[in-house]
N, CA, C and O atoms as a GROMACS GRO file, in nm:
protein
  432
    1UNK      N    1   0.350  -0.184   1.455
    1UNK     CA    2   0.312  -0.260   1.338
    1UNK      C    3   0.432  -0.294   1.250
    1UNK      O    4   0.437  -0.399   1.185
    2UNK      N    5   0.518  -0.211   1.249
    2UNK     CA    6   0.613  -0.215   1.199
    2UNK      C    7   0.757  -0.230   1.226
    2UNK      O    8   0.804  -0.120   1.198
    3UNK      N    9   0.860  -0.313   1.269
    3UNK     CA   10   0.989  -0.310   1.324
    3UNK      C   11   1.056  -0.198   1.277
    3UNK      O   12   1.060  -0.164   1.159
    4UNK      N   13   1.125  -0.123   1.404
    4UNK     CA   14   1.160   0.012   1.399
    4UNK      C   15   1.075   0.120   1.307
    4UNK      O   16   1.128   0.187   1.219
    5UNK      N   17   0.957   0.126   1.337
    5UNK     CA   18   0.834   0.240   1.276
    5UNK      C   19   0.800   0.203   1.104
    5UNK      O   20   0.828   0.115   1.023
    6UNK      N   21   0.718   0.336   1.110
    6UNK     CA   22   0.694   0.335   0.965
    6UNK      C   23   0.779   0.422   0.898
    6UNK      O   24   0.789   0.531   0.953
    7UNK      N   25   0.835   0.408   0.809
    7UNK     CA   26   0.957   0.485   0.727
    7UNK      C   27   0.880   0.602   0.642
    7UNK      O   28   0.930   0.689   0.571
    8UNK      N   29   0.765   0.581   0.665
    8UNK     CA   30   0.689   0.738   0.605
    8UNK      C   31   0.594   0.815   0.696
    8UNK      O   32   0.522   0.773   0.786
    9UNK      N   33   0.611   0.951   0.644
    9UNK     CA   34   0.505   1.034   0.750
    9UNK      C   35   0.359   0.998   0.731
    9UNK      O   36   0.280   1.003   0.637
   10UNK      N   37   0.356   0.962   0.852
   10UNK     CA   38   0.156   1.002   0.913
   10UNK      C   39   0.106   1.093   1.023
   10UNK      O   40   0.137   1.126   1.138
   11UNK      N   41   0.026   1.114   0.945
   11UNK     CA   42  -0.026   1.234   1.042
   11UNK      C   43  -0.179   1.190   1.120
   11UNK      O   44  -0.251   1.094   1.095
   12UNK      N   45  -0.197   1.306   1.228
   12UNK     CA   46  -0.296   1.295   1.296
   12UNK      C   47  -0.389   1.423   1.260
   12UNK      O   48  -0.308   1.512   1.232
   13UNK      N   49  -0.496   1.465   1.249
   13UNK     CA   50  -0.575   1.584   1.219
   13UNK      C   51  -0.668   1.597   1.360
   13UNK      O   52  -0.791   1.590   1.362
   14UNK      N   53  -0.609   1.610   1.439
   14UNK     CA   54  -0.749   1.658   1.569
   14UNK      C   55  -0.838   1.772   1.541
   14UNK      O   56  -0.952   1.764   1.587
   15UNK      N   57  -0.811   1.857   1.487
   15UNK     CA   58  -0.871   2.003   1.449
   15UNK      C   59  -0.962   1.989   1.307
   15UNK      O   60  -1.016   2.086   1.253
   16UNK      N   61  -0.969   1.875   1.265
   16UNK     CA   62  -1.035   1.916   1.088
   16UNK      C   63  -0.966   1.984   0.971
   16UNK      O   64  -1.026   1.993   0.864
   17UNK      N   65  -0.823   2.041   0.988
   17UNK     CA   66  -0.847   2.142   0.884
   17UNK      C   67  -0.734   2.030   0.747
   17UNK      O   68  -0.720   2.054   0.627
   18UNK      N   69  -0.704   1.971   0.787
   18UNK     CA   70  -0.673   1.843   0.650
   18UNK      C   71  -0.765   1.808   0.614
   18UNK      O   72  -0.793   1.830   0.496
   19UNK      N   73  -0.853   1.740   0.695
   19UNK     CA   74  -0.973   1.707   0.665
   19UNK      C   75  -1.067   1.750   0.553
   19UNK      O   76  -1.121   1.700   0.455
   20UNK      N   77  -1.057   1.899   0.630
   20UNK     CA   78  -1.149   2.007   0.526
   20UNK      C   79  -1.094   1.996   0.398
   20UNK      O   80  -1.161   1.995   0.295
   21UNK      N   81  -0.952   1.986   0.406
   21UNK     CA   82  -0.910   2.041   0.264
   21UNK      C   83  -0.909   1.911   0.182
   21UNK      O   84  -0.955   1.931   0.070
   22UNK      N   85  -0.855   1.731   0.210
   22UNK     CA   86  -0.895   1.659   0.143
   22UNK      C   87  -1.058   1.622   0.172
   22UNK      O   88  -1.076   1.502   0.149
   23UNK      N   89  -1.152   1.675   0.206
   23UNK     CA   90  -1.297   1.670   0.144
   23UNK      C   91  -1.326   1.507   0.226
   23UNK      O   92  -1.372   1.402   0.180
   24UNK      N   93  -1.266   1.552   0.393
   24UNK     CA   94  -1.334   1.393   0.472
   24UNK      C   95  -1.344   1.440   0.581
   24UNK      O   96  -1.317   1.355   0.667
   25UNK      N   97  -1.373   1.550   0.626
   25UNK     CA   98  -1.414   1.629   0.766
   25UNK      C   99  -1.560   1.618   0.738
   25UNK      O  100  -1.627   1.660   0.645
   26UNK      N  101  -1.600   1.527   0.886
   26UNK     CA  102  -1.772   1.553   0.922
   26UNK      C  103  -1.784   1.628   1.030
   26UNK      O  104  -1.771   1.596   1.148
   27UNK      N  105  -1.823   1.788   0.954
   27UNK     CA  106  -1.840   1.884   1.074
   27UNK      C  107  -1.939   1.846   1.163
   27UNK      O  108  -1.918   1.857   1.284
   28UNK      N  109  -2.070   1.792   1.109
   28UNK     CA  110  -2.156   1.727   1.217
   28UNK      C  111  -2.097   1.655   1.354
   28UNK      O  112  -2.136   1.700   1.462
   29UNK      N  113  -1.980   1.516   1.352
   29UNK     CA  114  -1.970   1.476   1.400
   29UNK      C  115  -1.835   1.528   1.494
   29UNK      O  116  -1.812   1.490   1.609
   30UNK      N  117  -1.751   1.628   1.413
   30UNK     CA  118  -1.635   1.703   1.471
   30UNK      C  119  -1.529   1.606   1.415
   30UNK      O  120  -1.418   1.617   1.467
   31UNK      N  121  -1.541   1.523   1.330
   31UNK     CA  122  -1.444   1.395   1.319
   31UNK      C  123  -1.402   1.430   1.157
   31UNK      O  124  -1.445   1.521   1.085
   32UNK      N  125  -1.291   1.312   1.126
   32UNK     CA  126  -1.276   1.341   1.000
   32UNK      C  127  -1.331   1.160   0.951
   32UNK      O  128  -1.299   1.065   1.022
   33UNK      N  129  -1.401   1.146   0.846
   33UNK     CA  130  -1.384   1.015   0.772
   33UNK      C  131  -1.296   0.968   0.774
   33UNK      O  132  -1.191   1.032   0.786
   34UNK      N  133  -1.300   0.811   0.762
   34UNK     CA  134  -1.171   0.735   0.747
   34UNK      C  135  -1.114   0.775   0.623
   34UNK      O  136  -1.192   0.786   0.528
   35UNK      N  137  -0.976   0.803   0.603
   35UNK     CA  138  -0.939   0.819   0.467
   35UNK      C  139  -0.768   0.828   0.472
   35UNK      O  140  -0.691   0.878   0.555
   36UNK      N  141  -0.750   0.767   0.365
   36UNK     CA  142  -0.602   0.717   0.290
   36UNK      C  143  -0.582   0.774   0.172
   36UNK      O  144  -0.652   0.740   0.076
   37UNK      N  145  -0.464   0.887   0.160
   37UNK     CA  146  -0.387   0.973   0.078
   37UNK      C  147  -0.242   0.886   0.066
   37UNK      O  148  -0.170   0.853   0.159
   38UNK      N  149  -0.221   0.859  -0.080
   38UNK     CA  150  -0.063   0.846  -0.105
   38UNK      C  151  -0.072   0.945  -0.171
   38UNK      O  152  -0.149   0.980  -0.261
   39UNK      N  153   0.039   1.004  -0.104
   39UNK     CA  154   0.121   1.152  -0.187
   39UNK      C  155   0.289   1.123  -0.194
   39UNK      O  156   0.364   1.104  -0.098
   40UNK      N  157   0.331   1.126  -0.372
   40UNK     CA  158   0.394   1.122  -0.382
   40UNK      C  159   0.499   1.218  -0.365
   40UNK      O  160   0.461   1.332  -0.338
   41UNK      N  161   0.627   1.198  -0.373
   41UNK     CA  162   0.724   1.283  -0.303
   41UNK      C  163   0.738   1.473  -0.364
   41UNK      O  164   0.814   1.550  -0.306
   42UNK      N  165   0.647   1.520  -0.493
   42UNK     CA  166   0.613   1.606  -0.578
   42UNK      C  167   0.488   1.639  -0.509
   42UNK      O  168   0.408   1.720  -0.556
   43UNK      N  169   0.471   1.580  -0.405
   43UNK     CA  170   0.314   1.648  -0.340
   43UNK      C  171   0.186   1.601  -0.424
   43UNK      O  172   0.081   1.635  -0.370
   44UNK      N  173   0.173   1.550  -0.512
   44UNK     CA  174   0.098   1.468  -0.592
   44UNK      C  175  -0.011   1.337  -0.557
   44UNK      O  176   0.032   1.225  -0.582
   45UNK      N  177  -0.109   1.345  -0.518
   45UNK     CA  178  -0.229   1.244  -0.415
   45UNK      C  179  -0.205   1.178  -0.605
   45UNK      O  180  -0.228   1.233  -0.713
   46UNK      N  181  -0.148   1.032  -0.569
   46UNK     CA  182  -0.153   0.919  -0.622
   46UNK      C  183  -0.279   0.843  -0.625
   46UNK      O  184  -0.343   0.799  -0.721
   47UNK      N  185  -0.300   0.837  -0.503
   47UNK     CA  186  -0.452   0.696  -0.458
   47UNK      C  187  -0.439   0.796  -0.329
   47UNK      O  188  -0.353   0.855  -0.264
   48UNK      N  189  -0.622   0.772  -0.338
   48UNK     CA  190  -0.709   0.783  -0.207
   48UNK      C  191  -0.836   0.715  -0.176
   48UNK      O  192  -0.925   0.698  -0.259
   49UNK      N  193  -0.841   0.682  -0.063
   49UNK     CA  194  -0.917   0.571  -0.058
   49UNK      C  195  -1.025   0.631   0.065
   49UNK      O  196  -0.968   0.684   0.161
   50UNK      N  197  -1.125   0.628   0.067
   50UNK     CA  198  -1.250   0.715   0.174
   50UNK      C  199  -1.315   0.588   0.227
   50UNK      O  200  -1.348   0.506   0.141
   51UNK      N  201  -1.343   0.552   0.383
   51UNK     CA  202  -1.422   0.441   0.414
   51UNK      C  203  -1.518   0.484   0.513
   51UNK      O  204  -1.449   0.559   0.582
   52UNK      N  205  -1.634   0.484   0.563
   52UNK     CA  206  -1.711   0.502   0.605
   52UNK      C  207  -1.679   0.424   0.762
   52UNK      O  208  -1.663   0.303   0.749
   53UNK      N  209  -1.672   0.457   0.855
   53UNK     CA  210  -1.660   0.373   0.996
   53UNK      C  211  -1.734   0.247   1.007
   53UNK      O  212  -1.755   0.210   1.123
   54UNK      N  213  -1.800   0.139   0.872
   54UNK     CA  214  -1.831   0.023   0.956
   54UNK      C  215  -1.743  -0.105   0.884
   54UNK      O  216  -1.747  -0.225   0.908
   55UNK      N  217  -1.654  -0.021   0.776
   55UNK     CA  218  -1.559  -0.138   0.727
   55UNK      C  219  -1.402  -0.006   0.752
   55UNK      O  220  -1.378   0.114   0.746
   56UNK      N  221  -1.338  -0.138   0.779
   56UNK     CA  222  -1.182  -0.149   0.775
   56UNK      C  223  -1.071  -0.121   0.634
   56UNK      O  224  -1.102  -0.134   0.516
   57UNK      N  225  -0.997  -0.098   0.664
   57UNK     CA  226  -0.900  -0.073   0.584
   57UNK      C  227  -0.829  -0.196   0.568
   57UNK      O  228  -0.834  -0.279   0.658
   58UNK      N  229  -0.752  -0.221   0.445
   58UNK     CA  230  -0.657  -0.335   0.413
   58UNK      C  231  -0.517  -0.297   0.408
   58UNK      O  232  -0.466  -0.297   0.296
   59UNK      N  233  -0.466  -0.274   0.479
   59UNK     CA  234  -0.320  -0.301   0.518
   59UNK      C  235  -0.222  -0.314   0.426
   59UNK      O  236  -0.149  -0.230   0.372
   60UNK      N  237  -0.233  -0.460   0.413
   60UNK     CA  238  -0.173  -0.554   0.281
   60UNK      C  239  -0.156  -0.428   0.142
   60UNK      O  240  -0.056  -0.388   0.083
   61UNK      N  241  -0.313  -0.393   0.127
   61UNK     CA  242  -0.301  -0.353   0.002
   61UNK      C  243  -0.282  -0.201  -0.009
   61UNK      O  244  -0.262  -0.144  -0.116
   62UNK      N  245  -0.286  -0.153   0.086
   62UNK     CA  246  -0.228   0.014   0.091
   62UNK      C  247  -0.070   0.007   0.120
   62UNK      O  248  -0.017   0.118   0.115
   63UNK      N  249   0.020  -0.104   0.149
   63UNK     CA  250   0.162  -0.150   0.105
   63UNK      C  251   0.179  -0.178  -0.038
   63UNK      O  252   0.260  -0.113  -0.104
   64UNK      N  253   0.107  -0.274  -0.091
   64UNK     CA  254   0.085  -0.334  -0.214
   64UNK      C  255   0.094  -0.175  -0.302
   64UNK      O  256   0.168  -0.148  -0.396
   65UNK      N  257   0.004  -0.095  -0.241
   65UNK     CA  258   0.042  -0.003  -0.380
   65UNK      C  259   0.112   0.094  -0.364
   65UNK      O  260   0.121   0.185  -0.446
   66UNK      N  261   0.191   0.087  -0.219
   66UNK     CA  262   0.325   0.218  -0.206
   66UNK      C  263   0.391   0.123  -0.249
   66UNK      O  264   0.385   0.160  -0.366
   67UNK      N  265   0.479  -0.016  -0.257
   67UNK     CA  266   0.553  -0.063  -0.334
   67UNK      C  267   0.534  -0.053  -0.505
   67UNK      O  268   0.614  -0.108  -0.582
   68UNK      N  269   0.440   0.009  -0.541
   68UNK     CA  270   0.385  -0.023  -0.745
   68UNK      C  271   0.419   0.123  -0.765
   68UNK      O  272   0.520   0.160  -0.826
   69UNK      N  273   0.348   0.188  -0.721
   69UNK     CA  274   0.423   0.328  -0.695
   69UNK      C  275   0.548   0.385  -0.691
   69UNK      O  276   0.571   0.485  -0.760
   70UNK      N  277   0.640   0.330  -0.614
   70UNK     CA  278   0.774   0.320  -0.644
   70UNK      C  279   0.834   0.289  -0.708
   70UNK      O  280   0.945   0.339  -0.722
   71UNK      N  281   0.780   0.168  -0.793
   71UNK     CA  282   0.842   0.109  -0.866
   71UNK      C  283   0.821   0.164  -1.002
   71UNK      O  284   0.915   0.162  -1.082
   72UNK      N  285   0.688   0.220  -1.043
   72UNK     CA  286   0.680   0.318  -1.146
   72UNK      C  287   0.760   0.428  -1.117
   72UNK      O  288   0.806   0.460  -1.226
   73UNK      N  289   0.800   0.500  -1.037
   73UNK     CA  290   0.840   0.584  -0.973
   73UNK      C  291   1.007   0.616  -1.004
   73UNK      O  292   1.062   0.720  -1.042
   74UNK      N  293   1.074   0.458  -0.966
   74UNK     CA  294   1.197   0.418  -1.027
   74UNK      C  295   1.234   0.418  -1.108
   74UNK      O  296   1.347   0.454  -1.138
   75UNK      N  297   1.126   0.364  -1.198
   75UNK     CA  298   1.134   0.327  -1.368
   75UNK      C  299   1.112   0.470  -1.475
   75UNK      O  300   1.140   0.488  -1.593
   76UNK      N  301   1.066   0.534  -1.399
   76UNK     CA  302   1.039   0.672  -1.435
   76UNK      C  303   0.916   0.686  -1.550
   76UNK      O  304   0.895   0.777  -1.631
   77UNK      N  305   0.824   0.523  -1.518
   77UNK     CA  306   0.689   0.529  -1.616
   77UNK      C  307   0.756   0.441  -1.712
   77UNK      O  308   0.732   0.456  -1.832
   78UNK      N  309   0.838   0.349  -1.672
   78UNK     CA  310   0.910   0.243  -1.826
   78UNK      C  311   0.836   0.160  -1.810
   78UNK      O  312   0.776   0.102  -1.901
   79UNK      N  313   0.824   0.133  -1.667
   79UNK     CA  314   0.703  -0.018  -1.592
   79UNK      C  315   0.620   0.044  -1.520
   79UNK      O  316   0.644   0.140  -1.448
   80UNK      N  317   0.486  -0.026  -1.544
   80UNK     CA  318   0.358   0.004  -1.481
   80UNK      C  319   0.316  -0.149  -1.387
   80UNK      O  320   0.390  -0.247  -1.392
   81UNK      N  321   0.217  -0.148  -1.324
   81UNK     CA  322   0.195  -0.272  -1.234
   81UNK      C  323   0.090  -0.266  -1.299
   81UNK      O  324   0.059  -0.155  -1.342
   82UNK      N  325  -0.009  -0.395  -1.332
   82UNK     CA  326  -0.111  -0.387  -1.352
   82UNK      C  327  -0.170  -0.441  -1.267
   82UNK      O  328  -0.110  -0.485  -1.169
   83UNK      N  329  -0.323  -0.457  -1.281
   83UNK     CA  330  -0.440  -0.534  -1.210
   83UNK      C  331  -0.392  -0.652  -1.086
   83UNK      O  332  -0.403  -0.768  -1.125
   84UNK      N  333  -0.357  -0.640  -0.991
   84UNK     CA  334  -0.327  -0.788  -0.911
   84UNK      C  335  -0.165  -0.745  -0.862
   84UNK      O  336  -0.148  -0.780  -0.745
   85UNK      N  337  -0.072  -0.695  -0.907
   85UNK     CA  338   0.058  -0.693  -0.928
   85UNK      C  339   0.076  -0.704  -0.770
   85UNK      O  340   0.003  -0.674  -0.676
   86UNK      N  341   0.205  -0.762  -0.779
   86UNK     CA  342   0.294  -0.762  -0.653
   86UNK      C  343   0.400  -0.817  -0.686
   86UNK      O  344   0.426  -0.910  -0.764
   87UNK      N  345   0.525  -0.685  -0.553
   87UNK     CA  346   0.653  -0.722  -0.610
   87UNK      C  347   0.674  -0.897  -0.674
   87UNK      O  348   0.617  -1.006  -0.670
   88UNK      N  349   0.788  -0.834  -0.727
   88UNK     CA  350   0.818  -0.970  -0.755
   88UNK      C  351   0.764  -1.028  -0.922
   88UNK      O  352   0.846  -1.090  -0.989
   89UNK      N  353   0.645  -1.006  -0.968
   89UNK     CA  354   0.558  -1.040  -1.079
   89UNK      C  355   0.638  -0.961  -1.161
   89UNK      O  356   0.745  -0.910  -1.128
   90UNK      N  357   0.574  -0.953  -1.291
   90UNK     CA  358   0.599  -0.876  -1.408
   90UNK      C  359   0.513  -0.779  -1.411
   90UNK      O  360   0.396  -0.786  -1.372
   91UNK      N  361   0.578  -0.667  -1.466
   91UNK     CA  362   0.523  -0.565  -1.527
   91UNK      C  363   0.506  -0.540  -1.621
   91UNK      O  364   0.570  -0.613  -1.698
   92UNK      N  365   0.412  -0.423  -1.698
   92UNK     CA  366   0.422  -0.442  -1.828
   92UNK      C  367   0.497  -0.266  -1.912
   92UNK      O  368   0.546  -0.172  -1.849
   93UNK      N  369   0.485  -0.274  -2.016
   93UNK     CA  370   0.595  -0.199  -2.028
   93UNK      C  371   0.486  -0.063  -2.130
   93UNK      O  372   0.450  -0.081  -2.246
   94UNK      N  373   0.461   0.032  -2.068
   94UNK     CA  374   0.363   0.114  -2.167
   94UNK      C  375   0.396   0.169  -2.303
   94UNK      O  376   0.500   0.234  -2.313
   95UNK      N  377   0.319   0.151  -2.411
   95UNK     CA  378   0.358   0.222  -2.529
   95UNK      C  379   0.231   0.190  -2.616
   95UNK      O  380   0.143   0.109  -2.587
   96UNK      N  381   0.240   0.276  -2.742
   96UNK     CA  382   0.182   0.250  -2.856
   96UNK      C  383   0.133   0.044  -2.883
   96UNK      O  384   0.025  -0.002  -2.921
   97UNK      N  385   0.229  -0.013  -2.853
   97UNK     CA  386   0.235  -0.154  -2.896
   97UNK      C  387   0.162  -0.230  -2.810
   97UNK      O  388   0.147  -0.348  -2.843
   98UNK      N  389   0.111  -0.191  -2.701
   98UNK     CA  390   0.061  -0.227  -2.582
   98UNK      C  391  -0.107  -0.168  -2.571
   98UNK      O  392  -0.187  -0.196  -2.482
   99UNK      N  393  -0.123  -0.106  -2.656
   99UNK     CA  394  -0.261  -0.053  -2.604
   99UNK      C  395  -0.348  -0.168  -2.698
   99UNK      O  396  -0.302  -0.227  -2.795
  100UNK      N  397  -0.474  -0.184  -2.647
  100UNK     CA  398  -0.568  -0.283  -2.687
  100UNK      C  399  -0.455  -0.427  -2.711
  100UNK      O  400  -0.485  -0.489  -2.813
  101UNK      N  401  -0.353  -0.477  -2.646
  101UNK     CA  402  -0.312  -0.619  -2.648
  101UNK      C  403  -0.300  -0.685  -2.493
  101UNK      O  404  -0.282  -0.804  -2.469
  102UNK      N  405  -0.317  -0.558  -2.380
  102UNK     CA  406  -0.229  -0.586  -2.283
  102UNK      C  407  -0.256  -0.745  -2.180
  102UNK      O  408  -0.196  -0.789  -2.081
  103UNK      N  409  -0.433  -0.821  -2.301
  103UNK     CA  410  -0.457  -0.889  -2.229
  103UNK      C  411  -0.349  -1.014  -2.296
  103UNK      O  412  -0.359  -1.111  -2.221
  104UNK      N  413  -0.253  -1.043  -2.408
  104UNK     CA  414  -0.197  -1.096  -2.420
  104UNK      C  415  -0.050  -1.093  -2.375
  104UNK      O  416   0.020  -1.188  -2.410
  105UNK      N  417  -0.004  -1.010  -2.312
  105UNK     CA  418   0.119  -1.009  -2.263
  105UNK      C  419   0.105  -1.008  -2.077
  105UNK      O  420   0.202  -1.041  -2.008
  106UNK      N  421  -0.041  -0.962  -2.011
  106UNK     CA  422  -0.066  -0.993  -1.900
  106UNK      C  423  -0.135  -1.096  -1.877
  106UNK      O  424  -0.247  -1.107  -1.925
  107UNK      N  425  -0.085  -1.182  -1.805
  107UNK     CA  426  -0.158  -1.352  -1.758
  107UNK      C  427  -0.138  -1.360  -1.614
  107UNK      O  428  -0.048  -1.435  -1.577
  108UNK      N  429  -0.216  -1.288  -1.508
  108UNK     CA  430  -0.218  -1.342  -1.362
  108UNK      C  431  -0.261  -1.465  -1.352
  108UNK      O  432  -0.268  -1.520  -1.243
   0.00000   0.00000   0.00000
């Protein structure tokens, strides 16, 4: 999917016991739920996302938010992504001055 791999770890759970512990092991079925953990580099589950086997996952947008992630990440919380964001756009900048305005300084 990716030229020369994916630059982050994924794992496989054949046994359940990740499963068990992020809360997507169906012992009934011996399987684990579909499910998507970003854990940041502090061990910290950012976003998780749980899907049931008759819809798909989006690709696009589980990139979309390891790039927003980082980039807060970089900024050390100076820039946040909001609603829609992708590289490239603006961010907005969190503080006191920003709360209840952010629909005037954000325009997707």
């Amino acid at each position: 999917m990716v030229e020369g791999g994916i630059p982050f770890p994924m794992v496989s759970d054949g046994g359940g016991k990740l499963g068990t512990l992020y809360g997507v092991y169906d012992e009934t079925s011996g399987v684990n739920i579909r499910g998507r953990f970003l854990i940041d580099p502090d061990s910290v589950i950012q976003a998780m996302e749980i899907l049931t086997p008759p819809v798909g996952r989006n690709i696009n947008e589980t990139i979309r938010q390891v790039q927003a992630y980082q980039l807060v990440r970089e900024t050390s919380g100076k820039e946040v992504c909001p609603a829609e964001w992708t590289p490239g756009k603006p961010t907005l900048k969190p503080g006191p001055d920003l709360v209840g305005k952010v629909w005037k300084v954000w325009k997707p």
